[in-house]
Phi, psi and omega in degrees: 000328184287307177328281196321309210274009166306296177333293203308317201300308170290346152315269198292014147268014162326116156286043196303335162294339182258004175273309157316297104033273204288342175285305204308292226223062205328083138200182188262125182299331182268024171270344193273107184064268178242005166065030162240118186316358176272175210312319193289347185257348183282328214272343188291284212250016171247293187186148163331283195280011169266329166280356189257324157333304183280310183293332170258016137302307173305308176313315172321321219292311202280347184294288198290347181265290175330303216272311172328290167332283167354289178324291190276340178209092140000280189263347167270341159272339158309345200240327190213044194264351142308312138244035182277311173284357177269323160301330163265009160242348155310303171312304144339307156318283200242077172309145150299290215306311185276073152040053178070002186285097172226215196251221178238005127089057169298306217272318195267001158307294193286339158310277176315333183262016170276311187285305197301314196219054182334298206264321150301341162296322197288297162341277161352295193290332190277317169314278194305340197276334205265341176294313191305294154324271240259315176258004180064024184240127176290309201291275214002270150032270168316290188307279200319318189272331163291308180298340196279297176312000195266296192275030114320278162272023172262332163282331186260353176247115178345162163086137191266328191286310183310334171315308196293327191284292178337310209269344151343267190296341180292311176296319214266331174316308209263290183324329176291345199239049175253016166280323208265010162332289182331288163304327170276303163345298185283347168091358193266012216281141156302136193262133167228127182270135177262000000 
């Protein structure tokens, strides 16, 4: 069981913004803009398709550690596939390789709830992309299609420990953003056109 949630954690601690980044346009993202390795700071100071790139690499990470599992143990991933997607996005979060630095694990959020709860994801994601359109704030965007999707699956998927790990990952989502919290509050939030 430990070997599994090693795995999961290494895996979504893949640093992919600062590897993309560092192929394109040889430099280090967390040096970069707002110095945070997620899509949105690539999609800023790199290119379009260098953030949708990174965003859909982060989304894989918690994708390819479920399934793997899935693959070699069935039932230890039926039993503990919550939290197994929650160590890949701690990883993601707190990388060993960037000294625990990572992103705010948006992107490997809605990956990982793709294999678990496809269709309310799919829902979720269509909020943020039409919140993201219309106000031109990606975290809004975010926070919002996270929080609806979060008390989705907190009435609907079995079990107290998954719960707590979902209401986990929700809190650690939004403690990662309490900047750009902030910043919404204040009207000061950065704007990005999609």
């Amino acid at each position: 069981m430990i070997i599994i949630l090693i795995t999961a954690y290494l895996i979504g601690s893949i640093p992919f913004g600062k590897i993309v980044t560092k192929i394109l346009i040889n430099k280090d993202i967390t040096k970069t803009g707002s110095g945070n390795i997620g899509a949105t700071n690539v999609y800023r100071s790199v290119s379009k398709k260098a953030g949708i790139l990174v965003l859909l690499l982060d989304a894989i990470k918690p994708i390819i550690a479920l399934l793997i599992i899935q693959y070699f143990d069935s039932v230890l991933f039926e039993k503990f596939k919550y939290l197994i997607f929650f160590l890949s996005i701690i990883g993601h979060v707190f990388p060993v390789w960037l000294n625990f630095k990572g992103g705010k694990g948006v992107a490997c959020y809605f990956g990982g709830s793709l294999i678990l709860a496809p269709v309310p994801t799919i829902f979720a994601m269509f909020i943020w992309v039409l919140t993201v359109k219309i106000s031109k704030l990606s975290s809004l965007g975010a926070l919002l299609s996270i929080f609806l999707l979060t008390i989705y699956e907190l009435v609907f998927i079995y079990g107290n420990l998954n719960k707590g790990i979902v209401f986990a990952i929700f809190l650690l989502i939004f403690l990662k953003h309490s900047s750009n919290i902030r910043r919404l509050i204040n009207g000061q939030e950065n704007k990005i056109n999609l």
